[in-house]
TORKOL-4160 file (C-alpha; in steps of 0.2 Angstrom, whole numbers, padded with zeros to 4 digits, m for minus):
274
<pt num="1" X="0052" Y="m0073" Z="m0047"/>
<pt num="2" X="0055" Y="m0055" Z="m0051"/>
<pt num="3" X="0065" Y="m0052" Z="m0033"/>
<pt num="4" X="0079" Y="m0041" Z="m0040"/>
<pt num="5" X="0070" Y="m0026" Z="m0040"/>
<pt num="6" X="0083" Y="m0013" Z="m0031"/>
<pt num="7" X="0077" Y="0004" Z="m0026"/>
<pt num="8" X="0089" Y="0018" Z="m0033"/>
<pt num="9" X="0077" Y="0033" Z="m0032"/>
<pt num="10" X="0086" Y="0049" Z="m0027"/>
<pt num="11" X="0076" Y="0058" Z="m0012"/>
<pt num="12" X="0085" Y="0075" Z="m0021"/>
<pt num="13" X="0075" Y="0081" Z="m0033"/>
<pt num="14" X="0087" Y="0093" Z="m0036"/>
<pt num="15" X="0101" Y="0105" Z="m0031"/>
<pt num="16" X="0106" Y="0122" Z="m0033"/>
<pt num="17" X="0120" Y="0130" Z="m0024"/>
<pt num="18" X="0113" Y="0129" Z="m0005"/>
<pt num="19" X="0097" Y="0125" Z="m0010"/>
<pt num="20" X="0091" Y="0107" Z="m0011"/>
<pt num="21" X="0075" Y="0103" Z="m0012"/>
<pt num="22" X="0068" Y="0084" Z="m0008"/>
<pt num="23" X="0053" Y="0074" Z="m0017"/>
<pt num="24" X="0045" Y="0073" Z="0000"/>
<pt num="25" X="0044" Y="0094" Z="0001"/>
<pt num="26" X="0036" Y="0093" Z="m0015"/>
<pt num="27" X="0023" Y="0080" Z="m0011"/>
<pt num="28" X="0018" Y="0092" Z="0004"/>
<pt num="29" X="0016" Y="0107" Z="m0010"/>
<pt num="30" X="0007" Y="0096" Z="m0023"/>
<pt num="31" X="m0004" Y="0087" Z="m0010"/>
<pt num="32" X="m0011" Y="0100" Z="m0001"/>
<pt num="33" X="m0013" Y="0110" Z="m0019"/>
<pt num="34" X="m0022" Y="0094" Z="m0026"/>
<pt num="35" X="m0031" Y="0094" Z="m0010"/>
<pt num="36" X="m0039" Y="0111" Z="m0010"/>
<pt num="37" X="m0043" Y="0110" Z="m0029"/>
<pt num="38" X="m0054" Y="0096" Z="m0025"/>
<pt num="39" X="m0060" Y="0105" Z="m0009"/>
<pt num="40" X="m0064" Y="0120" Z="m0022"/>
<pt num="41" X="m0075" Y="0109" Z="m0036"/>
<pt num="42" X="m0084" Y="0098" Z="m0023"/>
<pt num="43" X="m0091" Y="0115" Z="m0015"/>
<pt num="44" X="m0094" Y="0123" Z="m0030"/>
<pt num="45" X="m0108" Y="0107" Z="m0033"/>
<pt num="46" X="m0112" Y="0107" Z="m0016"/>
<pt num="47" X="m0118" Y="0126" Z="m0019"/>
<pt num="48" X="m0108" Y="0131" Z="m0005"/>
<pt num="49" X="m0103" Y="0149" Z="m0012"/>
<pt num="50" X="m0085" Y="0148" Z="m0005"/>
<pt num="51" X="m0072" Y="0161" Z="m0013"/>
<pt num="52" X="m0053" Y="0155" Z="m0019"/>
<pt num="53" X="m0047" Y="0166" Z="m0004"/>
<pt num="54" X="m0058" Y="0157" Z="0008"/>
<pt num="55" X="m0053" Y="0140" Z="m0001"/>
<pt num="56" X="m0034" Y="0142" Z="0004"/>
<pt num="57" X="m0037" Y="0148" Z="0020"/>
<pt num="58" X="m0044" Y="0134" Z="0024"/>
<pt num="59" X="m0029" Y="0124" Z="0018"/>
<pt num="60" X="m0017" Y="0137" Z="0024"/>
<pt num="61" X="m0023" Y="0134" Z="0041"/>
<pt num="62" X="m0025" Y="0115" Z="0039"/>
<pt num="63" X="m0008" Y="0116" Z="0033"/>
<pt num="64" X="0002" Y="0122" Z="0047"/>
<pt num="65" X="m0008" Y="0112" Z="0060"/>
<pt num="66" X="m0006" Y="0097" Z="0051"/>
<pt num="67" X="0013" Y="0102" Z="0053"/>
<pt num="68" X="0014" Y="0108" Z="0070"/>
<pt num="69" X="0003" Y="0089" Z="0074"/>
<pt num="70" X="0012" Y="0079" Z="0065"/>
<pt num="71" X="0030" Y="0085" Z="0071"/>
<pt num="72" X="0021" Y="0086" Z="0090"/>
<pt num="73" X="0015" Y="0067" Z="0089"/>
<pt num="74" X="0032" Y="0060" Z="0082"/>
<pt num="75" X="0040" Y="0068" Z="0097"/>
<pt num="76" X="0030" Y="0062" Z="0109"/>
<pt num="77" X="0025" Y="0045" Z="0103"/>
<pt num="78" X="0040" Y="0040" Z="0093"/>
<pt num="79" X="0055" Y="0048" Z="0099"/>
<pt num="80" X="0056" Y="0037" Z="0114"/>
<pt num="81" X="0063" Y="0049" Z="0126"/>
<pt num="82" X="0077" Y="0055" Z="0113"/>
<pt num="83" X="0072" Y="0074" Z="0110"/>
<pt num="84" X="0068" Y="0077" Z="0129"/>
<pt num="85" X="0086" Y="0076" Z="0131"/>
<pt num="86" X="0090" Y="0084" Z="0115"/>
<pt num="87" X="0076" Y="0098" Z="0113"/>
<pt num="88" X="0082" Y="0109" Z="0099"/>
<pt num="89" X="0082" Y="0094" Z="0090"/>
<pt num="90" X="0063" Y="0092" Z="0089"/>
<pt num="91" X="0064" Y="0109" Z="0077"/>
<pt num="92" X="0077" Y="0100" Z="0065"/>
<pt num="93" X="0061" Y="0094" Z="0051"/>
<pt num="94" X="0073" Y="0091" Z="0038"/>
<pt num="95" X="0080" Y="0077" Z="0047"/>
<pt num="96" X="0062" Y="0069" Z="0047"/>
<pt num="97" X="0049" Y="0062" Z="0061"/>
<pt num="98" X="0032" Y="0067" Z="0056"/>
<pt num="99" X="0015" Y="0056" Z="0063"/>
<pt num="100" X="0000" Y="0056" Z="0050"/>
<pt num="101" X="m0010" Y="0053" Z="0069"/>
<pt num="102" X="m0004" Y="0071" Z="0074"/>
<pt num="103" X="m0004" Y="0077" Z="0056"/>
<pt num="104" X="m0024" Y="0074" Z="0058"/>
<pt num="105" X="m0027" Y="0081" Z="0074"/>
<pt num="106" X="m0018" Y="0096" Z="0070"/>
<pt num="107" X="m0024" Y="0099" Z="0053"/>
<pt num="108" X="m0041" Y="0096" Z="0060"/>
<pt num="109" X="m0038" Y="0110" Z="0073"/>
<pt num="110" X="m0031" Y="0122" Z="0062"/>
<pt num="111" X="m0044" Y="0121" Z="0050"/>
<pt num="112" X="m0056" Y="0123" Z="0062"/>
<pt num="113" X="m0047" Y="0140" Z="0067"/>
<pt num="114" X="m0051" Y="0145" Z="0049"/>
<pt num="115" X="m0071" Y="0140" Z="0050"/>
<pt num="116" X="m0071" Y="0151" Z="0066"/>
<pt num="117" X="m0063" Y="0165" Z="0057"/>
<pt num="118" X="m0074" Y="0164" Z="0042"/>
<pt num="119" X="m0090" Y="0158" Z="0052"/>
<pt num="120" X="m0092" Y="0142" Z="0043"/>
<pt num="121" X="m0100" Y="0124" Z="0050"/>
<pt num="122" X="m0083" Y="0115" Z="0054"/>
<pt num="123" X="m0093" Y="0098" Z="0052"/>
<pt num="124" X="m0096" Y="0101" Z="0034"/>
<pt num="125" X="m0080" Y="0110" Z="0030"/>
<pt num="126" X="m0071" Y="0095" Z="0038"/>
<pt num="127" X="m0081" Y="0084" Z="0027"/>
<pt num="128" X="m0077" Y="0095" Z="0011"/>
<pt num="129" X="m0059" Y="0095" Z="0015"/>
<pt num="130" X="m0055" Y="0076" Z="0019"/>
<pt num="131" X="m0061" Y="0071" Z="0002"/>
<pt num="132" X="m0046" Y="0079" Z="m0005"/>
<pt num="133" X="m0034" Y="0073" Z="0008"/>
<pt num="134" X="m0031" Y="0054" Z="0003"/>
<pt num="135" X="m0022" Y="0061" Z="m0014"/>
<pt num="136" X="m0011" Y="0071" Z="m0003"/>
<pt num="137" X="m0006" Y="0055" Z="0007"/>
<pt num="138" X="m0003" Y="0045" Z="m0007"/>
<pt num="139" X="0009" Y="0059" Z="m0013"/>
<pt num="140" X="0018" Y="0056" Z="0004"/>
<pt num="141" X="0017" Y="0039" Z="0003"/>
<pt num="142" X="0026" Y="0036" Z="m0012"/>
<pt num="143" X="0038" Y="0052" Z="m0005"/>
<pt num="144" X="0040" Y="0038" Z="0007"/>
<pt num="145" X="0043" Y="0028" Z="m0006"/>
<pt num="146" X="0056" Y="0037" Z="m0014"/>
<pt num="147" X="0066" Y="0040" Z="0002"/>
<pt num="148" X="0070" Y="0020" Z="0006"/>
<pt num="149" X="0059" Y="0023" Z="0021"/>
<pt num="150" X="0044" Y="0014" Z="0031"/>
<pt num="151" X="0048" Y="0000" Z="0021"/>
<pt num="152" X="0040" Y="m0017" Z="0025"/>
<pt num="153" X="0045" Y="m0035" Z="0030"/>
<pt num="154" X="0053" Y="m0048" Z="0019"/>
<pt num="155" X="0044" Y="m0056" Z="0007"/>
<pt num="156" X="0047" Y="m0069" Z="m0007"/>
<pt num="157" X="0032" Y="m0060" Z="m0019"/>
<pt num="158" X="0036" Y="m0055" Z="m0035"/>
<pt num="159" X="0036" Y="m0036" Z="m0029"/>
<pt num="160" X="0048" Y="m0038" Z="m0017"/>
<pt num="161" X="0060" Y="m0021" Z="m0014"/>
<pt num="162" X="0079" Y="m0021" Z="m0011"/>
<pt num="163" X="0080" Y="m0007" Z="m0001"/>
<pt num="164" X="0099" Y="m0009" Z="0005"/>
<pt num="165" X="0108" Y="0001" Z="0018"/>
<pt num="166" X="0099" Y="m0001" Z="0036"/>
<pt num="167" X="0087" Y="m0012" Z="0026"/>
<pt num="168" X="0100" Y="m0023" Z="0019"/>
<pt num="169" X="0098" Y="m0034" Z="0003"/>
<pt num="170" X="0083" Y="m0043" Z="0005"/>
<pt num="171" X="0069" Y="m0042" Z="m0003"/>
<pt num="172" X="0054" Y="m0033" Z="0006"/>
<pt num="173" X="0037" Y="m0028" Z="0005"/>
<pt num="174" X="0035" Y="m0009" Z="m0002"/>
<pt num="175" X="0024" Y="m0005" Z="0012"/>
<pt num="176" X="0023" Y="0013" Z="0008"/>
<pt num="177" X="0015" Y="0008" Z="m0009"/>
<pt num="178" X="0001" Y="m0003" Z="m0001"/>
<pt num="179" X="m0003" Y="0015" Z="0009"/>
<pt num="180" X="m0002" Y="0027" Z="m0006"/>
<pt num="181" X="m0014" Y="0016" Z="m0015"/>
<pt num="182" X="m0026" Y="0008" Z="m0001"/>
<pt num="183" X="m0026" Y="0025" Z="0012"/>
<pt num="184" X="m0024" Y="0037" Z="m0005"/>
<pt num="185" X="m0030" Y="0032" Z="m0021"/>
<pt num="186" X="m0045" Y="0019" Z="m0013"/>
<pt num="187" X="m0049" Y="0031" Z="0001"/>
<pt num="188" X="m0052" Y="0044" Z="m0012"/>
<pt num="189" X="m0063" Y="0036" Z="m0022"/>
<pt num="190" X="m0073" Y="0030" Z="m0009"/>
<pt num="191" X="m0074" Y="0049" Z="m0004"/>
<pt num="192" X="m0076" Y="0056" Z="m0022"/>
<pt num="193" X="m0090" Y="0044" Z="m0026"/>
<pt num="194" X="m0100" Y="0049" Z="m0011"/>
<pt num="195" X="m0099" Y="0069" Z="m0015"/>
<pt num="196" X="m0108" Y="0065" Z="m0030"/>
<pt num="197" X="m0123" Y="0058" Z="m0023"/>
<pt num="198" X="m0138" Y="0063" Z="m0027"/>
<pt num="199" X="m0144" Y="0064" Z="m0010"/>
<pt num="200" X="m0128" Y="0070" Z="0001"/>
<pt num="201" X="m0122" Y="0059" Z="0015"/>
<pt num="202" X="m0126" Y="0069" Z="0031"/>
<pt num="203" X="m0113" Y="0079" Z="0039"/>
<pt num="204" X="m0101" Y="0070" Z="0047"/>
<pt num="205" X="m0102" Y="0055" Z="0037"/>
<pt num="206" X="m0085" Y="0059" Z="0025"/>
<pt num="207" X="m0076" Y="0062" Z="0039"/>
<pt num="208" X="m0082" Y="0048" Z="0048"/>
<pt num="209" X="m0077" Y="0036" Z="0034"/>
<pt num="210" X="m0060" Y="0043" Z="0031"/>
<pt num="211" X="m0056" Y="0042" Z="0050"/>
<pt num="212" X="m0062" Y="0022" Z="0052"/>
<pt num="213" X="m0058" Y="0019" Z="0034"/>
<pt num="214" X="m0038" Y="0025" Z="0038"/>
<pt num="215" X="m0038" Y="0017" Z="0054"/>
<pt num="216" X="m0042" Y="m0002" Z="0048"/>
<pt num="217" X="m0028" Y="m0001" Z="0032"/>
<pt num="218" X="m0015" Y="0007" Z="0045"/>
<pt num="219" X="m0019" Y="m0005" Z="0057"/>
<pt num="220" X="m0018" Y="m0020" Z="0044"/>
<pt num="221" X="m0003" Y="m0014" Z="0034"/>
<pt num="222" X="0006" Y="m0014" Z="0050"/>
<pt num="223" X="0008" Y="m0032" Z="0048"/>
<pt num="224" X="0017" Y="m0032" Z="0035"/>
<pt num="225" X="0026" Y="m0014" Z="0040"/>
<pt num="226" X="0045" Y="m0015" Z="0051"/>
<pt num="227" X="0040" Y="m0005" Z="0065"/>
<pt num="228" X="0053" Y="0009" Z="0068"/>
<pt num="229" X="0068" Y="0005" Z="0075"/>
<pt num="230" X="0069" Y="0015" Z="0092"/>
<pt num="231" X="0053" Y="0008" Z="0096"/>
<pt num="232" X="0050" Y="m0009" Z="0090"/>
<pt num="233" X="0036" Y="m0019" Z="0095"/>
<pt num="234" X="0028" Y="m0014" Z="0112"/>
<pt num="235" X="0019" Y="m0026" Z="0124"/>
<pt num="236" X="0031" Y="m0039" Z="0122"/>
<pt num="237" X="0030" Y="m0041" Z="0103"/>
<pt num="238" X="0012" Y="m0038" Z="0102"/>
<pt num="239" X="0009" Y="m0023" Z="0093"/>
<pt num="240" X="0016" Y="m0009" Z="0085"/>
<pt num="241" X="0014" Y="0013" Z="0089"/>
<pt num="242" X="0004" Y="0012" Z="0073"/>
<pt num="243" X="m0007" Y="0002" Z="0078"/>
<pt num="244" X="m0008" Y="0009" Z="0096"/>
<pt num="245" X="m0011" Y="0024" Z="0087"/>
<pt num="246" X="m0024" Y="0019" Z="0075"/>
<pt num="247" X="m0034" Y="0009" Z="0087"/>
<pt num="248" X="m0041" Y="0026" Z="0094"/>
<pt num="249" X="m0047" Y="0031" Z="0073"/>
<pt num="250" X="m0055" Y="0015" Z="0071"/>
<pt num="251" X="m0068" Y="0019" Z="0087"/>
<pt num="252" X="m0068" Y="0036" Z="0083"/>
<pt num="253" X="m0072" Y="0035" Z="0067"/>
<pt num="254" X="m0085" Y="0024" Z="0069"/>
<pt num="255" X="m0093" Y="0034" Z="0082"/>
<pt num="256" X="m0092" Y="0049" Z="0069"/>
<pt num="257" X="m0101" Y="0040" Z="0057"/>
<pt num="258" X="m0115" Y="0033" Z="0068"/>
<pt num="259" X="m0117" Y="0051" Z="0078"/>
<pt num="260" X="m0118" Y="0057" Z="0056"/>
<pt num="261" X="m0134" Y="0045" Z="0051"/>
<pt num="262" X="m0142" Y="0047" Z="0071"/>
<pt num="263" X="m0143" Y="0065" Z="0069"/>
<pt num="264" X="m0145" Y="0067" Z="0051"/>
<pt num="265" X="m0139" Y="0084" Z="0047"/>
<pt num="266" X="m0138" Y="0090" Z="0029"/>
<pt num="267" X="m0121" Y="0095" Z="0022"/>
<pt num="268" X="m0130" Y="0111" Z="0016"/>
<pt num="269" X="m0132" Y="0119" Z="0031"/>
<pt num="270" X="m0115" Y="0124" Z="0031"/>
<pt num="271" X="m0114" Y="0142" Z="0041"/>
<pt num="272" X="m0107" Y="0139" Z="0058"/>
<pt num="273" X="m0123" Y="0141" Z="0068"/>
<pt num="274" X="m0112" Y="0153" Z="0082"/>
């Protein structure tokens, strides 16, 4: 048994004077780069005739929705009453608290800003953008990782994580590695494989998949996931705010995907129809 693997990864990347900069700053940066480079060569095959300016507004909008959601969700959903009583708190990012839940919502919302803006199909730009996203979350993920967060339950596997502090010196799952790789790298092939199709999936369909396809492995790796601490398990030990959270992406999703093949819509009729 290999359980003496001890996490000693400095969230720092590094330090300058005032300036510090955090691994989980430059998983935001690199993902949403990595995100709109895919999002560039998928609709350069798809014949879409979008420009690099119109590419990163896209992403620039996504961006600060998905960090406005995400902040917003935590908040509300897991700050269990503590920044209604300390307000100026809920603007303090560097100390952490961001939902993926909100993060979607909100990127979704300020994307769709964008397409309004530039009179693009926001079913078809939303298809385009998620392919790239699953990158970005395993970047966060193992940002995650990197932080001694999110960490999981005890386990006697071979893969077991000492986290130590709050954690203490037991070996646990490394719950944030199960999501990079089954909400990131599996998700994005998954995604990647079906923009290569001959005949496209019809609009909706990448979205769809992404939504029901992140709901069921956030829901599952829940399981194995310690809830956080101001919260705990709700309904007396029965589930966690993840899951709550996810159970509403696992209908939607598949509602998405069924609404996608019902209708049949081809990606290529990209311009909003407005």
């Amino acid at each position: 048994m290999l359980n003496d693997l001890y996490h000693m990864l400095d969230p720092i990347a590094f330090s300058a004077g005032p300036i510090t900069i955090y691994w989980y700053g430059i998983a935001y940066v690199v993902g949403s780069i990595l995100a709109g480079f895919v999002m560039y060569r998928v609709q350069r095959r798809w014949n879409m005739g979008l420009t690099v300016d119109d590419v990163w507004m896209l992403v620039t909008g996504a961006v600060f929705g998905l960090i406005i959601g995400g902040r917003l969700f935590y908040v509300i959903f897991y700050g269990d009453g503590y920044y209604f009583t300390h307000p100026l708190e809920i603007f303090a990012t560097n100390q952490g608290g961001m939902s993926f839940h909100g993060g979607l919502v909100g990127g979704l919302v300020g994307g769709y800003i964008v397409c309004r803006m530039l009179k693009l199909s926001a079913w078809t730009i939303a298809d385009l953008a998620i392919i790239g996203v699953p990158l970005a979350l395993a970047l966060g993920r193992c940002a995650n990782f990197v932080n001694g967060e999110l960490w999981g339950k005890p386990t006697d596997l071979p893969w077991g994580v000492v986290f130590g502090g709050s954690a203490g010196e037991i070996p646990r799952h490394p719950s944030q590695l199960y999501e990079a790789f089954l909400e990131g790298i599996v998700l994005f092939v998954i995604l990647y494989s079906m923009s290569r199709k001959k005949k496209l999936p019809p609009q909706g369909a990448f979205i769809g998949t992404f939504v029901l396809g992140y709901g069921v492995v956030r829901f599952l790796i829940e399981f194995v996931r310690v809830p956080d601490a101001q919260l705990g398990y709700l309904f007396g030990g029965f589930i966690t705010m993840g899951q709550l959270l996810s159970l509403p992406l696992i209908v939607i999703g598949a509602a998405l995907l069924f609404y996608a093949y019902k209708a049949s819509r081809p990606q290529h009729a990209f311009l909003d129809e407005d």
